[in-house]
PANU-295243 format. One line per 8 residues: number of its first residue (from 0); for each residue x, y, z negated of C-alpha. Coordinates in steps of 0.25 Angstrom, whole numbers, plus 5000, padded with zeros to 4 digits. Layout:
<recs>
NUM = X,Y,Z  ...
</recs>
This chain:
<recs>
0 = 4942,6031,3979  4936,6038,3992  4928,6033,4004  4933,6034,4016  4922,6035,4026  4921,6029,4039  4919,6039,4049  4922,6032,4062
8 = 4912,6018,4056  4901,6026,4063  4904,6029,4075  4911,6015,4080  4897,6010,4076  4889,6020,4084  4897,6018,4096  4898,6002,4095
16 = 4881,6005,4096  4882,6011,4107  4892,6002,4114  4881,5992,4110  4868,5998,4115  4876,6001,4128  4881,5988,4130  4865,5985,4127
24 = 4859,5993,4137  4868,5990,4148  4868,5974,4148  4855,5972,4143  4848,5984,4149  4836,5982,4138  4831,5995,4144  4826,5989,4158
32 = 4816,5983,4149  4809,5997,4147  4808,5999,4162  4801,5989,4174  4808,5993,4189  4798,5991,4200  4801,5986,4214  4790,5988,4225
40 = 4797,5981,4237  4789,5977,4248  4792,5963,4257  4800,5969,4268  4794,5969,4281  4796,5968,4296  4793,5980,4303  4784,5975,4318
48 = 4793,5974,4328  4790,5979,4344  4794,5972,4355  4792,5973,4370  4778,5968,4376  4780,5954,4384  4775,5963,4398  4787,5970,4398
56 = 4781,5983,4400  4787,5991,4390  4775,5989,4380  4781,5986,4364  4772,5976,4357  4773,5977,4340  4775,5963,4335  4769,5963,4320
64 = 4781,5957,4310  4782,5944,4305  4778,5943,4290  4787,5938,4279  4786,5924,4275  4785,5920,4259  4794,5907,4258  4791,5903,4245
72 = 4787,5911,4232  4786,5910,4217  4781,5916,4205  4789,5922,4194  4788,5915,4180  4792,5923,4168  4807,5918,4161  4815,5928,4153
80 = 4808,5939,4155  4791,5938,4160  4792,5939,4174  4779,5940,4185  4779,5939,4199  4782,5931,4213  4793,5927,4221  4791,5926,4236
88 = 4802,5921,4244  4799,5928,4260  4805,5927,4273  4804,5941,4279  4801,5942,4295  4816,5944,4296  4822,5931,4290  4825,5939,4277
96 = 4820,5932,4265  4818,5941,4252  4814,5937,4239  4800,5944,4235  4797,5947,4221  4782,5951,4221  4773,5956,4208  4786,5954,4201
104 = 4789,5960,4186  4800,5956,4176  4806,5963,4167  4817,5972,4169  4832,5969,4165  4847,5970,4169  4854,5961,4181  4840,5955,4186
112 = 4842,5948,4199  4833,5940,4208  4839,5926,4211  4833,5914,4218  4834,5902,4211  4836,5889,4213  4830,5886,4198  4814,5886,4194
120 = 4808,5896,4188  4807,5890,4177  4820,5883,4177  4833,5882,4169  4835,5898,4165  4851,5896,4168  4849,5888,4183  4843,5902,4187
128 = 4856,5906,4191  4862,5894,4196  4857,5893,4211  4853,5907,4215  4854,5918,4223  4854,5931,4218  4846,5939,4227  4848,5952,4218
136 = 4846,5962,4207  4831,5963,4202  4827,5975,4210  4816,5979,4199  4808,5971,4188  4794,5974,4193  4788,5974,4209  4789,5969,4221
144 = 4804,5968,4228  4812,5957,4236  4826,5951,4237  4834,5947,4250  4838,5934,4250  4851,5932,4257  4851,5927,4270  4855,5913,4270
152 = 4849,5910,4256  4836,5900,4258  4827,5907,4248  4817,5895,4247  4829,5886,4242  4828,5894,4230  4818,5888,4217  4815,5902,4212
160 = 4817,5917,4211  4823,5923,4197  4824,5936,4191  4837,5933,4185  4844,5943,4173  4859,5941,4177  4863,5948,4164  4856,5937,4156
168 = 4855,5925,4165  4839,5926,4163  4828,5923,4171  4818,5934,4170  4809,5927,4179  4809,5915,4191  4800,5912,4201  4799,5898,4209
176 = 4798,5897,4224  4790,5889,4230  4785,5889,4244  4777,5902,4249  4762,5897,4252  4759,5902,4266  4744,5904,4270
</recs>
C-alpha cells in the first residue's frame, strides 16, 4: 500500500495564518500598544482687537482679549485601561466651547473617541454610550488637545467626559464634571 502525501495540507494552513493575523492586526490593532501618539494643542486664543479712540481723532486704541472661561472641570479615573489627567469644559472669548483635555495620558488603541457623558465616571460601563455626544476621534493618547463642542449642545448638562473605544464598547477612562472653581 503506498501513501499518498498531502502536498496542498500545508499551504491552506499557512495561508488560513495569515488570514488570521491580518484580521488580528487590523481589528485589534495590538500594535498601537507599542507606540504613545502625542498631542501638544494649546487653548485657542483671541487675538487683541483695535478699535477707534472715543475722541474721534483718527487715534486706534488695543483693547486686550477677553480670557477663556472653565465652566466646569473633572479629573480622569482609571477604567479599562489606566488613564491620568483632567477635563476642563471652557468657554472661549468667542462663544465657542471646546472640551480641554490637560496632562492627559491613556493608552493607545483603535476607534478611540471623546464623548460627554451623561453617566458618572464610575457608572454602569454600558450607560456610557447611552446619552452622549460624540465630540470625535481621540486625536492622540498622550498631551494636551481640545474638542469643539457643537454649537447648540449645553456642555455643563453633561455628568462626565470619556475616552470611549467604539470597537469594544470600553471605557478607557471618565472624568466627572463638576463646576469650575473661580478665584
Amino acid at each position: 500500500m503506498t501513501r499518498r502525501r498531502r502536498t496542498w495540507a500545508w499551504p491552506v494552513v499557512a495561508v488560513v495564518v495569515v488570514a488570521l493575523a491580518a484580521v488580528t492586526v487590523i481589528w485589534f490593532q495590538p500594535q498601537k500598544l507599542l507606540y504613545d501618539d502625542r498631542v501638544d494643542e494649546s487653548l485657542p486664543t483671541a487675538a487683541a482687537e483695535e478699535t477707534p479712540a472715543a475722541d474721534g481723532g483718527g487715534a486706534v486704541v488695543t483693547v486686550a482679549p477677553r480670557e477663556p472661561v472653565d465652566l466646569a472641570t473633572g479629573t480622569f479615573v482609571s477604567r479599562e485601561h489606566e488613564t491620568v489627567g483632567a477635563a476642563r469644559v471652557v468657554r472661549l472669548p468667542d462663544g465657542q466651547v471646546v472640551v480641554r483635555l490637560e496632562g492627559f495620558a491613556t493608552s493607545n488603541g483603535p476607534a478611540l473617541h471623546v464623548y460627554l457623558s451623561q453617566n458618572t465616571a464610575t457608572g454602569e460601563e454600558a450607560a456610557f454610550d447611552e446619552e452622549f455626544v460624540d465630540l470625535g476621534p481621540l486625536k492622540g493618547n498622550v498631551g494636551d488637545q481640545n474638542y469643539v463642542v457643537p454649537a447648540g449642545v449645553d456642555a455643563t448638562g453633561y455628568t462626565s467626559v470619556v475616552i470611549w473605544c467604539d470597537r469594544f464598547d470600553a471605557a478607557f477612562g471618565a472624568a466627572d464634571l463638576g463646576p469650575a472653581v473661580r478665584a
